[in-house]
N, C-alpha and C positions, 0 to 999 in steps of 0.2 A: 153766860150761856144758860138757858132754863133747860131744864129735865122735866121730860111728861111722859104720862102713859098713857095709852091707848086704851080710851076705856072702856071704846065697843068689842075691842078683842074676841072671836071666842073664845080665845082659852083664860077669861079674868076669870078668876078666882076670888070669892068673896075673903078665901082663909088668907091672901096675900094682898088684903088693902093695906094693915098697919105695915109693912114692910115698904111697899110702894108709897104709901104716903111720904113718910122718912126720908127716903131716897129722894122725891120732886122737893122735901123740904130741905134739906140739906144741899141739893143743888143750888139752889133758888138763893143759900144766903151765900154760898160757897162752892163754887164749881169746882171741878177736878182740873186741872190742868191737863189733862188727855184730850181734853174738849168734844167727850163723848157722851150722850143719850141712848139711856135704858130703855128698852122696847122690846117687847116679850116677842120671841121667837118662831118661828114658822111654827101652824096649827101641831106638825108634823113631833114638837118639841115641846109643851106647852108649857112645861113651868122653869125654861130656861130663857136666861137674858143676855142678849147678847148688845155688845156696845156697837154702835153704827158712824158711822164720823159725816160731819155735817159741812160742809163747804164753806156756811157762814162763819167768821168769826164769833167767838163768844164777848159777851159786853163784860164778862168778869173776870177773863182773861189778861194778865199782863203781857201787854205788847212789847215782846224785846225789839229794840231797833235791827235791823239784819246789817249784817258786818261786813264794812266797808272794803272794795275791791280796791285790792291793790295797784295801782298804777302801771302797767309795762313800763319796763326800762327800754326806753329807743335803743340807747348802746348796745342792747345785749342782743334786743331784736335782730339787730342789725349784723353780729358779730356772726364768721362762717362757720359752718359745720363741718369740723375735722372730719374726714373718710378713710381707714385704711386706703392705701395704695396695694390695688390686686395684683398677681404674680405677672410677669411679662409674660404673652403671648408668643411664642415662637410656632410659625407658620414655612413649611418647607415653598421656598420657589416653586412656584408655576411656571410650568413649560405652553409658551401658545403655540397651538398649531392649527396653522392656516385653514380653512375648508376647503382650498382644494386638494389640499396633502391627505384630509380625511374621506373624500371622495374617491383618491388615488386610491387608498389603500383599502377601500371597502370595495371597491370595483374589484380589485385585484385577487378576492377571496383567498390567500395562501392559508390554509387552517392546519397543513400536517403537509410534511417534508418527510421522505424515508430516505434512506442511500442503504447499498448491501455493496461487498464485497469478498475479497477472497478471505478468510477469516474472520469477517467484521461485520458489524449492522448498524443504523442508526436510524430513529423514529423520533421527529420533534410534532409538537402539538399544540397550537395557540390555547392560552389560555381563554375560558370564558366568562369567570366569575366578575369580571366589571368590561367597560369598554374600554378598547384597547386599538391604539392607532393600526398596530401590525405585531405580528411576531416580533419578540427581541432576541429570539435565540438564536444561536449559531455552530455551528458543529464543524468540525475538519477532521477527515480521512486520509492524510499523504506517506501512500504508500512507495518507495524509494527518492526517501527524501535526501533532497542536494545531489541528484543521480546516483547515488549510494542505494541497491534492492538489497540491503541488509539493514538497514533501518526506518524504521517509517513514524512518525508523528499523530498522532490523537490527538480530538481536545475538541470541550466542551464550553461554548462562552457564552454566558448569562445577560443579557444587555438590562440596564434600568436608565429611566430617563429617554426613552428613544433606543434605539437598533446601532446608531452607528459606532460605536465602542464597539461591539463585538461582532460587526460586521466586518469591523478594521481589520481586528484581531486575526478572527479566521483568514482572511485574505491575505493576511501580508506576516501573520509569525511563523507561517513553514520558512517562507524565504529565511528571514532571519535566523532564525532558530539553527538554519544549516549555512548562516556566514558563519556565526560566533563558533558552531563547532567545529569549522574550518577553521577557522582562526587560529583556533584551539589547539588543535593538531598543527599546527605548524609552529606554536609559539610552546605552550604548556605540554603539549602531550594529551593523550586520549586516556588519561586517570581516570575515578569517579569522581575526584575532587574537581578536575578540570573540566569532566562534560558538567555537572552539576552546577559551575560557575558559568560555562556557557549558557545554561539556559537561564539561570538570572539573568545574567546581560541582556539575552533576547527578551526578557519580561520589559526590564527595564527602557527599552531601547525600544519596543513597541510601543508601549508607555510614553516614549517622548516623542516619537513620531505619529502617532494620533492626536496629544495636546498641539504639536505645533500645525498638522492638518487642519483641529478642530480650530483653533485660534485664527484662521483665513475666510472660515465655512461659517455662519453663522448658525443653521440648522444643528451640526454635528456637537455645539455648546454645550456641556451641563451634561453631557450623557455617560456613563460608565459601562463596567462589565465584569466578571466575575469570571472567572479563568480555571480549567483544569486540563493539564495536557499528563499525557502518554506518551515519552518517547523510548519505542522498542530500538535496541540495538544487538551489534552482535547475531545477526540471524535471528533475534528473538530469547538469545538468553541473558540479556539485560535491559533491565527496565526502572525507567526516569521516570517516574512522576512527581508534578508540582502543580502547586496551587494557590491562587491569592483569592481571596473570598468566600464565596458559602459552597459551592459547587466541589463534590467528592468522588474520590475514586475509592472504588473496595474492590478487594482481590476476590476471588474463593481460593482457599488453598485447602486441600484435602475435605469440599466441602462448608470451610466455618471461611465466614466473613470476616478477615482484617481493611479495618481501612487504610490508606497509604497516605490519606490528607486528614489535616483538624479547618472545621470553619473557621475563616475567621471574620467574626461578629463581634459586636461593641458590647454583647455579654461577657466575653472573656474576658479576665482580669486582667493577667496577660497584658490585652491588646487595650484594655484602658488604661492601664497604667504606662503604657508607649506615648497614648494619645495625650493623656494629660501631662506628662514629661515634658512636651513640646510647648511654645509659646503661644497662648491662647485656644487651646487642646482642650476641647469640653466635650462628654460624655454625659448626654441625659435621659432620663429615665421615662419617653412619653408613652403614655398607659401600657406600659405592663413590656413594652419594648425601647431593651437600648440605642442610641443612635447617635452616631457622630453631630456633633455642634445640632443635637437636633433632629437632624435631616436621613440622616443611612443610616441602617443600619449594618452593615458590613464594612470591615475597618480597611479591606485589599481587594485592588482590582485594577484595570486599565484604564485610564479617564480620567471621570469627578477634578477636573482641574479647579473647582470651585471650591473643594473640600482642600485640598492640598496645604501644605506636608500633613494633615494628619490621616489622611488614606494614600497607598502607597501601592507601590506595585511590584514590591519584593515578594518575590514567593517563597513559599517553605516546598525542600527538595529531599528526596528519599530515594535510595536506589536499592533495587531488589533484585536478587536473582533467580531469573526464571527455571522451577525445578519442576521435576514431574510430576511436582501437587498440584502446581500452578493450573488451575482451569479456565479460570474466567475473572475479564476486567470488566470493570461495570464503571462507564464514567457517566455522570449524571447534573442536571441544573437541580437546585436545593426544591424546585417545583413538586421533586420526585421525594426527595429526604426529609422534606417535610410530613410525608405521611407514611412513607413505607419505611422500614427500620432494616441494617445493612444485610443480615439474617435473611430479611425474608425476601431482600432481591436476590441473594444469591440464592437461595432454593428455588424462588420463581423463574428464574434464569436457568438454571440447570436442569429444571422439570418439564424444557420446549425438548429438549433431545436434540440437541445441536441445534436446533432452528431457529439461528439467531435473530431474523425479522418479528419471527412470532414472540420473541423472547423480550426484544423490545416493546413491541406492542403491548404483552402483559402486563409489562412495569407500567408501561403510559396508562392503561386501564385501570389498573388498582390503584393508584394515587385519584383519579379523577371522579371514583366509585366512591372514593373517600372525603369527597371533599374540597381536592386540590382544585383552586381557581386561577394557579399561574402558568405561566407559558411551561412546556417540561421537554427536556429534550434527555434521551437515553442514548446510549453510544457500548455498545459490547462487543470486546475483543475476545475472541476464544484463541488462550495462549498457547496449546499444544499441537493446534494445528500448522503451527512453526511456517504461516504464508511465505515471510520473508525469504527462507534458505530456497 
């Protein structure tokens, strides 16, 4: 490779010939291995040299050979590429429904159901936050139940999957409710231990007379419900409530909220550890909510034959006696319990001045002001006004 300098430059220098000569002679016998040429620098620079690289090879440059490429191995080419295996996918069943079941029920507009009575109220409300075939709730007011006008029946049922679970419900657990404590009475006696076991039965017995309905019905498949009943007896100074699922009762007694039911949810340890007890009993954790095998999240209720034995239809039973604190039941779908906190139905409640439709209405409004996108049904009993006697 020769080194030269540019001799018309402007910025040559006569004081920097022996320097530059040196430089083109030294290259000339011995190049640099950089395979660069001195060349005086933008006018902008003038007594600085900068090296420039030249495209050409130099002739005095040792040409190393360039090193030889390895050969692909076929074998290896050829061999698969391990991939973690990703977590299984667990996807709840889809329910289809027809278009003309969604025609029916859009025609049909039902968006809010009220019922009043002599002591009582009740306001349900379609939920709006997604599309929704129809209403799932359902409500029951049997006031002299089993021909008995000293005892009457509440209850609040929560439907998921479809409506017919706790359209069943409603329709057919008064009847029941007043074999078993017929029954009762004739066999055990009219304890609390015995009405108490009565009305399991009737849970249970509901329970199996909707799976073997739904088992014939094709439609009625895969649907459950979520249960809170009220049964006054006594004229009104004893009170049954039970519950399987999310839906609760709260009392007011002298003003402050007790409730008389616990959820029951696949949060509860409790009720995972029943679940997981059982033979293939799984409890998992999909974003940020627990669900049986998955799919529900509620561990009790009347249905889900799809879930079974690990969702059940036993309920938890509490009996209370009605004192002159006693003011107000408030039974409610978790539509409501999801936003409003037991405190502040019962103040909201107590703050219509008896006026129980408006009292319900309130509740359905401040849950839905908040937020609530599911179907809500409210159900309030005023216990001092003793309808029954």
């Amino acid at each position: 490779m020769t080194c030269a300098v540019a001799p018309g430059s402007p910025v040559f220098s006569p004081s920097r010939l022996g320097l530059l000569e040196q430089l083109q002679l030294h290259h000339h016998h011995g190049c640099s291995s950089g395979g660069a040429s001195f060349l005086p620098s933008s006018p902008l620079r003038p007594f600085a040299l900068r090296a420039r690289i030249h495209p050409e090879p130099s002739p005095c440059a040792l040409q190393a050979p360039p090193p030889a490429v390895k050969a692909a191995d076929p074998a290896a080419a050829k061999a698969p590429v391990k991939r973690r295996r990703p977590a299984p996918l667990l996807v709840p069943a889809a329910v289809t429904v027809a278009p003309a079941v969604l025609e029916a029920a859009a025609a049909s507009g039902v968006d809010e159901v009220a019922e009043q009575g002599d002591g009582f109220a009740a306001f349900c409300r379609r939920g709006k936050g997604r599309k929704r075939v129809e209403m799932e709730d359902r409500h029951v007011a049997a006031v002299g139940l089993g021909g008995d006008r000293a005892q009457a029946l509440f209850g609040v049922f929560d439907g998921h999957g479809g409506k017919s679970a706790a359209e069943f419900a409603a329709d057919n657990m008064p009847r029941i409710v007043a074999e078993e404590l017929e029954r009762s009475a004739r066999g055990r006696g009219a304890g609390r231990a015995a009405v108490e076991g009565a009305v399991r039965r009737a849970y249970l017995r509901t329970d199996e007379e909707f799976s073997s309905s739904s088992s014939k019905n094709r439609e009625q498949a895969g649907g459950g419900a979520c249960c809170v009943t009220a049964l006054l007896r006594e004229g009104g100074r004893q009170l049954v409530v039970s519950g399987a699922g999310d839906c609760r009762a709260v009392l007011s007694r002298g003003g402050r909220a007790e409730a008389l039911t616990d959820d029951h949810r696949a949060s509860r340890q409790d009720e995972r550890d029943r679940i997981e007890a059982l033979k293939g009993g799984l409890v998992l954790n999909c974003r940020g909510v627990w669900r049986v095998q998955g799919s529900l999240a509620v561990t009790r209720g009347i249905g889900d034959a799809h879930l079974k034995p690990w969702v059940v239809a036993e309920p938890e039973t509490k009996t209370v006696d009605v004192g002159a604190d006693c003011e107000l039941l408030i039974l409610a779908s978790d539509g409501l319990w999801d936003k409003v906190g037991n405190q502040e139905a019962v103040d909201a409640a107590a703050s219509s001045s008896g006026d129980l439709p408006a009292a319900c209405r309130r509740l359905v409004d401040m849950a839905v002001s908040r937020g609530s996108s599911d179907d809500i049904s409210v159900l309030v009993v005023q216990l001092q006004r003793r309808p029954l006697r």
